[in-house]
VEXMAR-250396 format. One record per residue: residue in one letter; x, y negated, z of N, C-alpha, C in turn. Coordinates in steps of 0.001 Angstrom, whole numbers, plus 524288, in hexadecimal, padded with zeros to 5 digits. Example, Ala and Ser with C-alpha at 12.3 -4.5 7.8 and 13.67 -1.06 7.14 Angstrom:
<atoms>
<atom><type>A</type><n_east>83386</n_east><n_north>8163A</n_north><n_up>81E78</n_up><ca_east>8300C</ca_east><ca_north>81194</ca_north><ca_up>81E78</ca_up><c_east>83390</c_east><c_north>80CE4</c_north><c_up>81E78</c_up></atom>
<atom><type>S</type><n_east>83232</n_east><n_north>808CA</n_north><n_up>81BA8</n_up><ca_east>83566</ca_east><ca_north>80424</ca_north><ca_up>81BE4</ca_up><c_east>83264</c_east><c_north>7FFE2</c_north><c_up>81EBE</c_up></atom>
</atoms>
This chain:
<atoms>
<atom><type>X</type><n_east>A845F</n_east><n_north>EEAF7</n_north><n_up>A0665</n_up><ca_east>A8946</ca_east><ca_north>EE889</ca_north><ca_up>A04EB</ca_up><c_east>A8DC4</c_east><c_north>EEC2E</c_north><c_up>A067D</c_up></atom>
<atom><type>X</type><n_east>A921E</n_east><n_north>EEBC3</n_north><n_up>A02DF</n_up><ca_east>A94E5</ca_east><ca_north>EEF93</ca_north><ca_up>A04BE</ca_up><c_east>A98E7</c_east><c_north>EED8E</c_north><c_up>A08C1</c_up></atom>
<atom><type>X</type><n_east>A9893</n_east><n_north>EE955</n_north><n_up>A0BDA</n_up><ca_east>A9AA9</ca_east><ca_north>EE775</ca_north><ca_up>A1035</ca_up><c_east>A9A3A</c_east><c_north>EEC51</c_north><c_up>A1548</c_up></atom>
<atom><type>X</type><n_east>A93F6</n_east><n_north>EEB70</n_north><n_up>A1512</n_up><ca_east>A9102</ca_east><ca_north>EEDCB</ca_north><ca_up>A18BD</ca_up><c_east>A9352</c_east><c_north>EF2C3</c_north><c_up>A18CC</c_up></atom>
<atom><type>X</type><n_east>A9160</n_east><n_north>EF5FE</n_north><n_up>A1418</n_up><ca_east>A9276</ca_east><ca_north>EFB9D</ca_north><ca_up>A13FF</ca_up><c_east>A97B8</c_east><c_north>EFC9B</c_north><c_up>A14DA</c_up></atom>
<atom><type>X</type><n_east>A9BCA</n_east><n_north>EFA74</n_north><n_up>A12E4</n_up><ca_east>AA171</ca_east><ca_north>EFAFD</ca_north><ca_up>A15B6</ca_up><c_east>AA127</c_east><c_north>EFBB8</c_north><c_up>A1D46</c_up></atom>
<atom><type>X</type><n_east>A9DD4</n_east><n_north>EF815</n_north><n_up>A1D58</n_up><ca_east>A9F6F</ca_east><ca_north>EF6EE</ca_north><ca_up>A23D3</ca_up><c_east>A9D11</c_east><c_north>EFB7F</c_north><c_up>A2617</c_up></atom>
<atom><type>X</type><n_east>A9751</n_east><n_north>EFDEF</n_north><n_up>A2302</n_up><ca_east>A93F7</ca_east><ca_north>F019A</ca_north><ca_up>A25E8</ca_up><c_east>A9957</c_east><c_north>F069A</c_north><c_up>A25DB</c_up></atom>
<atom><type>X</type><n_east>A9AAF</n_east><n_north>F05C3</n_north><n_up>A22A3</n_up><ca_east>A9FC7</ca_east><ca_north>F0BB6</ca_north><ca_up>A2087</ca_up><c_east>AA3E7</c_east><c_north>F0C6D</c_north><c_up>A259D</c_up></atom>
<atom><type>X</type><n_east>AA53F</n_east><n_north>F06F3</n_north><n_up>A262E</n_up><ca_east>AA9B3</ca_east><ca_north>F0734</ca_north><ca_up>A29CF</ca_up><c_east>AA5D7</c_east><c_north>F0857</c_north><c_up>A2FD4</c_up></atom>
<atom><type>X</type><n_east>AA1D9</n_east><n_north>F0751</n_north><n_up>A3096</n_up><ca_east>A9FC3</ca_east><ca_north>F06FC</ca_north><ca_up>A3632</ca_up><c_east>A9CFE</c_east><c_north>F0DA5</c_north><c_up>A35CB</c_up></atom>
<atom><type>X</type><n_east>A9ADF</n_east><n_north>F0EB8</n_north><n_up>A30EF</n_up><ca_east>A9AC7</ca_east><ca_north>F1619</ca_north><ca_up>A32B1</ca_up><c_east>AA07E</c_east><c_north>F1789</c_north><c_up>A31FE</c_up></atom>
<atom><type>X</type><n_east>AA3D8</n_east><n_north>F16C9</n_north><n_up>A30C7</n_up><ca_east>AA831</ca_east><ca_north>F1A3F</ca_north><ca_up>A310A</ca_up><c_east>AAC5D</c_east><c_north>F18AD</c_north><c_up>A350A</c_up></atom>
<atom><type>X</type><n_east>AA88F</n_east><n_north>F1552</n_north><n_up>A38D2</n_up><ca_east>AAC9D</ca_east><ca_north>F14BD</ca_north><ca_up>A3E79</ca_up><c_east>AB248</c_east><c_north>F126D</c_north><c_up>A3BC6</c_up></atom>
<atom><type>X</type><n_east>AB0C4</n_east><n_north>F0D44</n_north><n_up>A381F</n_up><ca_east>AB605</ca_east><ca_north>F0B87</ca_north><ca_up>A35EE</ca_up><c_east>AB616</c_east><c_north>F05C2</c_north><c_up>A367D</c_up></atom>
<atom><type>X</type><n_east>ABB3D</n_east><n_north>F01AC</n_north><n_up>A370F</n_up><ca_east>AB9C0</ca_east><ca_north>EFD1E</ca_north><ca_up>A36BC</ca_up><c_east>AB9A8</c_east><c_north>EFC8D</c_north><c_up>A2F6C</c_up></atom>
<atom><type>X</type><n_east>AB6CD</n_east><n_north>EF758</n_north><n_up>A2D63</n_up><ca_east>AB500</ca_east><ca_north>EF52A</ca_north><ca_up>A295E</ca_up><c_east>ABAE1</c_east><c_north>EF4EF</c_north><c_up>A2667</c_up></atom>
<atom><type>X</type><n_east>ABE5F</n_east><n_north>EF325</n_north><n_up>A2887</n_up><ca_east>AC35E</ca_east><ca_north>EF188</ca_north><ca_up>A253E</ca_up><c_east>AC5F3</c_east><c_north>EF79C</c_north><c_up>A22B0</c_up></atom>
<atom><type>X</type><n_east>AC60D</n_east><n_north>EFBAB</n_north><n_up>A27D5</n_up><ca_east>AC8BC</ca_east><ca_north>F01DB</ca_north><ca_up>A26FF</ca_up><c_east>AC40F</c_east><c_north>F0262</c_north><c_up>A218E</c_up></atom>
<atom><type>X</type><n_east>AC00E</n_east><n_north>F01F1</n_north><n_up>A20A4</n_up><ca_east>ABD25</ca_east><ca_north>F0394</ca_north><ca_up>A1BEB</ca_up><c_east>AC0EF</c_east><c_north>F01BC</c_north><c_up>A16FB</c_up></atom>
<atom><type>X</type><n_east>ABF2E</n_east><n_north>EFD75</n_north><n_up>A17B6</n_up><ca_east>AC107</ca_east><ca_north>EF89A</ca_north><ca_up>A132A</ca_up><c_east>AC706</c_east><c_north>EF85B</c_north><c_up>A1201</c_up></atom>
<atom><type>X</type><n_east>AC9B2</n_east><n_north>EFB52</n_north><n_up>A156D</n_up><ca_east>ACE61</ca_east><ca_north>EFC67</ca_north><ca_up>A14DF</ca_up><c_east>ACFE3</c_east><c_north>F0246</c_north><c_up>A10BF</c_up></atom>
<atom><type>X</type><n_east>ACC3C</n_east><n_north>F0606</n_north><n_up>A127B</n_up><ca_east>ACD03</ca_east><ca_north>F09B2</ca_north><ca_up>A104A</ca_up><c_east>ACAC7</c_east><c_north>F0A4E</c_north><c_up>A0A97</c_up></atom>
<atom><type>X</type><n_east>AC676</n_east><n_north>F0736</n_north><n_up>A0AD7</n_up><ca_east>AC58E</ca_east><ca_north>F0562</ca_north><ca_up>A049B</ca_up><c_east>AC729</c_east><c_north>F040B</c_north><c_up>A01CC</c_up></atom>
<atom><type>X</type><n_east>ACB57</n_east><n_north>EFF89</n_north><n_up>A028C</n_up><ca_east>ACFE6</ca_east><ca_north>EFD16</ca_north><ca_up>9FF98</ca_up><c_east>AD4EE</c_east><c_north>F0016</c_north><c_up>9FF72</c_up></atom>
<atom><type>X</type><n_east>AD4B0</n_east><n_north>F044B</n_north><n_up>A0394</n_up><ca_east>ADA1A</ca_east><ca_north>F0812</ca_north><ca_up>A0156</ca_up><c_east>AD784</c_east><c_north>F09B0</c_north><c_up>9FD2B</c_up></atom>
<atom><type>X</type><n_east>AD369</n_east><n_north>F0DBA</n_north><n_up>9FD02</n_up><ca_east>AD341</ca_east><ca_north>F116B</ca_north><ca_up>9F8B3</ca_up><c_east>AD146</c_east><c_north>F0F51</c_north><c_up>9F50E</c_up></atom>
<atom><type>X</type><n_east>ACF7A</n_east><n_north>F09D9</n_north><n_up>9F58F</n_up><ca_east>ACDF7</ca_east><ca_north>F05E4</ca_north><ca_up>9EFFB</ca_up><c_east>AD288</c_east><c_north>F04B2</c_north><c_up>9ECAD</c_up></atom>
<atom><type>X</type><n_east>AD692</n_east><n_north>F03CF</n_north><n_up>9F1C5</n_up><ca_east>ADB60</ca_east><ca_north>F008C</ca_north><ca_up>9EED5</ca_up><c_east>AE0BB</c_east><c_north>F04F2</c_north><c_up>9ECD4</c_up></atom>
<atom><type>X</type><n_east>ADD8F</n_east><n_north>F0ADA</n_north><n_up>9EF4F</n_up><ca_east>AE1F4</ca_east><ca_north>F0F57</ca_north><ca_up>9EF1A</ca_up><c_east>AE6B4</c_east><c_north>F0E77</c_north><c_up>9F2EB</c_up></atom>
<atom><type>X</type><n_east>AE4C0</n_east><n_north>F0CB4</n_north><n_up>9F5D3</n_up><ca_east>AEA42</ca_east><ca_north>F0C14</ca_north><ca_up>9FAA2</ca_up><c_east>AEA89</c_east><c_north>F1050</c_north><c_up>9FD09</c_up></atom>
<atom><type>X</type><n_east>AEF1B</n_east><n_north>F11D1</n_north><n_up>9FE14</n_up><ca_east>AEEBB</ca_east><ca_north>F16FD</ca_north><ca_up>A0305</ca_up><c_east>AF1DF</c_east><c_north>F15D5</c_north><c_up>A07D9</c_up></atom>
<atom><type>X</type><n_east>AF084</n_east><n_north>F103D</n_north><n_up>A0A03</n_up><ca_east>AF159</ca_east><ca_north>F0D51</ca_north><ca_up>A0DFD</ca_up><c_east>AF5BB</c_east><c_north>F0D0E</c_north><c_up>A0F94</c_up></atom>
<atom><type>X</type><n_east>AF8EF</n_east><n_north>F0A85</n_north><n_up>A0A6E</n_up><ca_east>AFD4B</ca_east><ca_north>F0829</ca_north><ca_up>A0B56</ca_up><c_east>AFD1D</c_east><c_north>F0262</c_north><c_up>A0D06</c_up></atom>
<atom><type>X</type><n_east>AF7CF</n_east><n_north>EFFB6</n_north><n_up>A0CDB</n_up><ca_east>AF7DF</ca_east><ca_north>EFB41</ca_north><ca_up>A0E20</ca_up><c_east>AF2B5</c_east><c_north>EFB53</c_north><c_up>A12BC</c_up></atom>
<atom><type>X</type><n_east>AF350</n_east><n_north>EF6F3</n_north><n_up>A15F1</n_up><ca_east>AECE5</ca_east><ca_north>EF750</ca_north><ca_up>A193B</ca_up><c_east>AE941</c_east><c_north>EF206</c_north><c_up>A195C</c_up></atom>
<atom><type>X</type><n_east>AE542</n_east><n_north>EF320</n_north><n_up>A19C5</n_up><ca_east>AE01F</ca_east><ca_north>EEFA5</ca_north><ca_up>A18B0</ca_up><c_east>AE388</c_east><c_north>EE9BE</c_north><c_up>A1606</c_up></atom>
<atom><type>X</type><n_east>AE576</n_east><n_north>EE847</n_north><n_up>A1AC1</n_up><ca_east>AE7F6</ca_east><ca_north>EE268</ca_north><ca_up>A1CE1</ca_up><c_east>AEB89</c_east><c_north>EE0C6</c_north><c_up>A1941</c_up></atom>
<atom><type>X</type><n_east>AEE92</n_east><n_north>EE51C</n_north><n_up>A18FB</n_up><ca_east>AF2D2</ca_east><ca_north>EE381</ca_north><ca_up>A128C</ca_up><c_east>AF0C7</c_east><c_north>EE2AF</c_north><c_up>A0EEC</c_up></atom>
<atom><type>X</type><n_east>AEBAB</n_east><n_north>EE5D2</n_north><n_up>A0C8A</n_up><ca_east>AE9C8</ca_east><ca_north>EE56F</ca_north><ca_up>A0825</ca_up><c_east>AE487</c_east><c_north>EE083</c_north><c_up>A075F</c_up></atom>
<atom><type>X</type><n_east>AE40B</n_east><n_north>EDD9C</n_north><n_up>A0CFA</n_up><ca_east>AE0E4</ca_east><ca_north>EDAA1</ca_north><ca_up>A0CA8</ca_up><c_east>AE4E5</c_east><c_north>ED6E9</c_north><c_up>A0CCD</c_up></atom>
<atom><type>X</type><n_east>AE93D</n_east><n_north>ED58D</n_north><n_up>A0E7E</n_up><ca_east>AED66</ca_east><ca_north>ED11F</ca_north><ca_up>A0EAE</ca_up><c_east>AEF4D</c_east><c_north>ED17D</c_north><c_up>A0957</c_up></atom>
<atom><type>X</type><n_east>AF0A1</n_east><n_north>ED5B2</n_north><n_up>A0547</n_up><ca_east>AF266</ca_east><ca_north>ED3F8</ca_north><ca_up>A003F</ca_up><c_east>AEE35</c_east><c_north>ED236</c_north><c_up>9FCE5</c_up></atom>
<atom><type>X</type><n_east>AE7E0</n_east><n_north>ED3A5</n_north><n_up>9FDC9</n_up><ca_east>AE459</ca_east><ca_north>ED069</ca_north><ca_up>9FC51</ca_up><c_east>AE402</c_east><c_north>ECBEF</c_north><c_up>9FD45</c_up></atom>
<atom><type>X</type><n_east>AE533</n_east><n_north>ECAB4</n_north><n_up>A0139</n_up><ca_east>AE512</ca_east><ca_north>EC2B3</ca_north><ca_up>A030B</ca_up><c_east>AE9E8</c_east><c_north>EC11D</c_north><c_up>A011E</c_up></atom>
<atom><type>X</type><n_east>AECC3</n_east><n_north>EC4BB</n_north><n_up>A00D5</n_up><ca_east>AF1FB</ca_east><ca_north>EC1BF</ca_north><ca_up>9FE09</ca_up><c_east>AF07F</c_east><c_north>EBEC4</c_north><c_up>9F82F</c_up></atom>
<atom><type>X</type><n_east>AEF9C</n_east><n_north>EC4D5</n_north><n_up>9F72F</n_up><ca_east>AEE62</ca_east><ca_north>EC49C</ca_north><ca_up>9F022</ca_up><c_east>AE90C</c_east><c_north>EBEB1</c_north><c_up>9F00B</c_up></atom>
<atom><type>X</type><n_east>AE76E</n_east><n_north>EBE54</n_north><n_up>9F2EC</n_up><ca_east>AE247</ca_east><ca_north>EBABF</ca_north><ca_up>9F34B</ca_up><c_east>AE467</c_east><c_north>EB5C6</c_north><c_up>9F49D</c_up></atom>
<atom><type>X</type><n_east>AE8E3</n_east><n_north>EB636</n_north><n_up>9F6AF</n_up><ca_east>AEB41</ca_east><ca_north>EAF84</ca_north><ca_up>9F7A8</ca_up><c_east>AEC6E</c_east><c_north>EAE6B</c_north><c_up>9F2AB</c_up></atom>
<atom><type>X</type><n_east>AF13F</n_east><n_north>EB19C</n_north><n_up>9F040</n_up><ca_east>AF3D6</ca_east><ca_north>EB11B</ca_north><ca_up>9EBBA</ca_up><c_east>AEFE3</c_east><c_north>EAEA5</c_north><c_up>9E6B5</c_up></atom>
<atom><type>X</type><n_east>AECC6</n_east><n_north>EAF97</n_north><n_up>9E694</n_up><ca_east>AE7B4</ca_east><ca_north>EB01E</ca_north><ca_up>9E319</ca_up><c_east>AE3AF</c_east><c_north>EACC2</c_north><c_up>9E3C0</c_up></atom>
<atom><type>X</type><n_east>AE445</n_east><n_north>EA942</n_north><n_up>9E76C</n_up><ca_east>ADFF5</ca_east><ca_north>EA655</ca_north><ca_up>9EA1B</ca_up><c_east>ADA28</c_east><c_north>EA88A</c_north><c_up>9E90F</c_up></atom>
<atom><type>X</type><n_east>AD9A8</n_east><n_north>EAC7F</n_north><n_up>9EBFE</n_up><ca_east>AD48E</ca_east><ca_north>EB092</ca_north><ca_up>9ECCF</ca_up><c_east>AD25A</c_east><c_north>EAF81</c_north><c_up>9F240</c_up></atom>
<atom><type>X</type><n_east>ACDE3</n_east><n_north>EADB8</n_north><n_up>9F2E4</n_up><ca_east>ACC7D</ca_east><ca_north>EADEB</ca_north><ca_up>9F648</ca_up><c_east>ACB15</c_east><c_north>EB461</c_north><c_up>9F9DD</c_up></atom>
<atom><type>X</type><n_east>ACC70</n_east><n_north>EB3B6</n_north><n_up>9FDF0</n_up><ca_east>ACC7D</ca_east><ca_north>EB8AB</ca_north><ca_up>9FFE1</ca_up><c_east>AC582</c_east><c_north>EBA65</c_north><c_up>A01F2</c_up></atom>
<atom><type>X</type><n_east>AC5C9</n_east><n_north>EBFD2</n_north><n_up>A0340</n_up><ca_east>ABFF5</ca_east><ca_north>EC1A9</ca_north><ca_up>A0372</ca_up><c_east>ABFAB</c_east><c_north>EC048</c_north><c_up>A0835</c_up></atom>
<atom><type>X</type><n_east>AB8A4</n_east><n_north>EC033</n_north><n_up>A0952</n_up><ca_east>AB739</ca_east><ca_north>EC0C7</ca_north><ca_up>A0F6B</ca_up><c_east>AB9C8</c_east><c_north>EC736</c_north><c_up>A0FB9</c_up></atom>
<atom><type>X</type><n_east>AB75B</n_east><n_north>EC970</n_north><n_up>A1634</n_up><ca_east>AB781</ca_east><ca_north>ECDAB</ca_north><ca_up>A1893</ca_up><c_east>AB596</c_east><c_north>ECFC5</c_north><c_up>A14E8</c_up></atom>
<atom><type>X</type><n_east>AAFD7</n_east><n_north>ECE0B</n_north><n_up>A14CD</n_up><ca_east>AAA61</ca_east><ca_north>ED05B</ca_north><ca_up>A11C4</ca_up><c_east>AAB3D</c_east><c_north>ED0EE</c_north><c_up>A0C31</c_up></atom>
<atom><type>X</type><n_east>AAB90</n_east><n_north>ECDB6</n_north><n_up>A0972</n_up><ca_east>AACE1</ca_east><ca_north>ECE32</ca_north><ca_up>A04CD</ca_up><c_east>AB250</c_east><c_north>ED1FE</c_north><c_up>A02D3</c_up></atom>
<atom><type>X</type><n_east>AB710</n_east><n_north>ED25A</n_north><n_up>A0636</n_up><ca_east>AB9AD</ca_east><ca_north>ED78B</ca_north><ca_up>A04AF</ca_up><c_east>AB76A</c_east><c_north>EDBCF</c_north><c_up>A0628</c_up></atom>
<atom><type>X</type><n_east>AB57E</n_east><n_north>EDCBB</n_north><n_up>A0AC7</n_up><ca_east>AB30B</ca_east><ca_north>EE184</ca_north><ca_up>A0C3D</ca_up><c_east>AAED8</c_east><c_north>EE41B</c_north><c_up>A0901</c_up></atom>
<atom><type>X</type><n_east>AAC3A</n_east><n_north>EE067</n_north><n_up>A0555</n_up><ca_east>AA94C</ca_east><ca_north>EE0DD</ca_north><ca_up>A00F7</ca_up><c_east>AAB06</c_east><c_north>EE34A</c_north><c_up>9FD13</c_up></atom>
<atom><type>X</type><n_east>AAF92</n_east><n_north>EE0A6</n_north><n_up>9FAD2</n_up><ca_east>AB389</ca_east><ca_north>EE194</ca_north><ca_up>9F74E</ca_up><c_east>AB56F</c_east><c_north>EE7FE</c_north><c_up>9F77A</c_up></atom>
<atom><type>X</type><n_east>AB6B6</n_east><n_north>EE735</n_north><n_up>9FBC4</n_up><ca_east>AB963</ca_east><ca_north>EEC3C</ca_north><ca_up>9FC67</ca_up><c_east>AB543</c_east><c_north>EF11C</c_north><c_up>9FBC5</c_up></atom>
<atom><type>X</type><n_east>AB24C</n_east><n_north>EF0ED</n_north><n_up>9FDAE</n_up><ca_east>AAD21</ca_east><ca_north>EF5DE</ca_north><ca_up>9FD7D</ca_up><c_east>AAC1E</c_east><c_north>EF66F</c_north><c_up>9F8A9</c_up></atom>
<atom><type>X</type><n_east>AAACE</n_east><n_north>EF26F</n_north><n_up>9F798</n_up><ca_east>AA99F</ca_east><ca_north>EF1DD</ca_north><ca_up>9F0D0</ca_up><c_east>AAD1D</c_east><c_north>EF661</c_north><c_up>9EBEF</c_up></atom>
<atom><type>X</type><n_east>AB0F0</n_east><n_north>EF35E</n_north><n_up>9EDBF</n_up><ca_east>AB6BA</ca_east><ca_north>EF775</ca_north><ca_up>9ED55</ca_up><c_east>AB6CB</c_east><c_north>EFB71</c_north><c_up>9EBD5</c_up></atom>
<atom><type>X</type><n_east>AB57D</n_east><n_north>EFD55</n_north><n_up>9F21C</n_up><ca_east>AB67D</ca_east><ca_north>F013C</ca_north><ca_up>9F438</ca_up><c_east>AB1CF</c_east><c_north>F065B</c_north><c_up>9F29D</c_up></atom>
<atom><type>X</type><n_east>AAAD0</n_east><n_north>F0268</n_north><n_up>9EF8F</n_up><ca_east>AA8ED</ca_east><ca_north>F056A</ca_north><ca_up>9EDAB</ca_up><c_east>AA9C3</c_east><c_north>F0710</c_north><c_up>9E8D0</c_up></atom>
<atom><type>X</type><n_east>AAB4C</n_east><n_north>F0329</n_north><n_up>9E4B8</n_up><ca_east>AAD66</ca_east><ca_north>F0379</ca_north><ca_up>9DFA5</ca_up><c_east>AB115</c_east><c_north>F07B1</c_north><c_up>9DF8A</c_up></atom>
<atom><type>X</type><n_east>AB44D</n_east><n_north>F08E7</n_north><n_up>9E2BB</n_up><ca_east>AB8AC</ca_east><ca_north>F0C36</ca_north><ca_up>9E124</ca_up><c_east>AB5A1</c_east><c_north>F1173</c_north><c_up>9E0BC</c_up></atom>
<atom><type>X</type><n_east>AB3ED</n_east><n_north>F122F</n_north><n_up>9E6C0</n_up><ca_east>AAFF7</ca_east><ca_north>F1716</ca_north><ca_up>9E9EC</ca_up><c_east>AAC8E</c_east><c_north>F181E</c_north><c_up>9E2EB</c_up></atom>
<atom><type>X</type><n_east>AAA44</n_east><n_north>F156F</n_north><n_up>9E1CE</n_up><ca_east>AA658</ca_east><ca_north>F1574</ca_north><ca_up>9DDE8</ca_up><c_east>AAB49</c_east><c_north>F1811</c_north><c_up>9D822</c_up></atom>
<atom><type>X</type><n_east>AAE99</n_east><n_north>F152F</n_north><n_up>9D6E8</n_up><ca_east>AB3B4</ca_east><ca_north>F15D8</ca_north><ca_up>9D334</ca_up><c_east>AB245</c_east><c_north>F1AE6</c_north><c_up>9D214</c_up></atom>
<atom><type>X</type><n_east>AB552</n_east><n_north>F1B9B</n_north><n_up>9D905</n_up><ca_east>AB708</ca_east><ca_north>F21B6</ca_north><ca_up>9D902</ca_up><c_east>AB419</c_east><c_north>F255B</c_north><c_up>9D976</c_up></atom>
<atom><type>X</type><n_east>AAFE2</n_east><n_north>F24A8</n_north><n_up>9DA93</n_up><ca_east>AAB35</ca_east><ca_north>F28BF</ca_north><ca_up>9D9E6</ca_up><c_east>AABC3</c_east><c_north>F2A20</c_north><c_up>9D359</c_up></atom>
<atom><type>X</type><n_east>AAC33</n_east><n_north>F277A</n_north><n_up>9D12F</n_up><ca_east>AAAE8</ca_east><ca_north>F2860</ca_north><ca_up>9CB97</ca_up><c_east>AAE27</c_east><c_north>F2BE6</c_north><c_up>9C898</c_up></atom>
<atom><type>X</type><n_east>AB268</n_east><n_north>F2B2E</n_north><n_up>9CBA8</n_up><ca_east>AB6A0</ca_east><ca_north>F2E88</ca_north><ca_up>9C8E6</ca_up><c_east>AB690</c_east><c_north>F3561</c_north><c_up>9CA43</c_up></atom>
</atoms>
């Protein structure tokens, strides 16, 4: 699952789980960290009130995000 393998990533590279998942969503989202983790997870719950969206578990964004984060990796290989 790619839960797991995220977490194995951050624990060989002497990193916490969030600094990963953070840096995935910059270069997913093309940020060059004008914003940080917390902002961009607070205009998601925003946007998710507005919308009546139920919000994700931990697990289930951390999913999300890898997922992501392989699709792009994969994108851009291609090019």
């Amino acid at each position: 699952m790619l839960v797991e393998r995220a977490r194995e990533r951050a624990r060989r590279e002497g990193r916490e789980e969030s600094e990963l998942i953070e840096d995935a969503l910059r270069r997913y989202l093309g940020e060059d960290g004008e914003e940080t983790f917390g902002e961009i997870l607070d205009r998601v719950a925003d946007w998710q009130r507005e919308h009546g969206v139920e919000p994700l578990s931990e697990e289930e964004a951390i999913k999300l995000a890898v997922e992501k984060q392989h699709a792009h990796r994969s994108e851009a290989s291609r090019e």
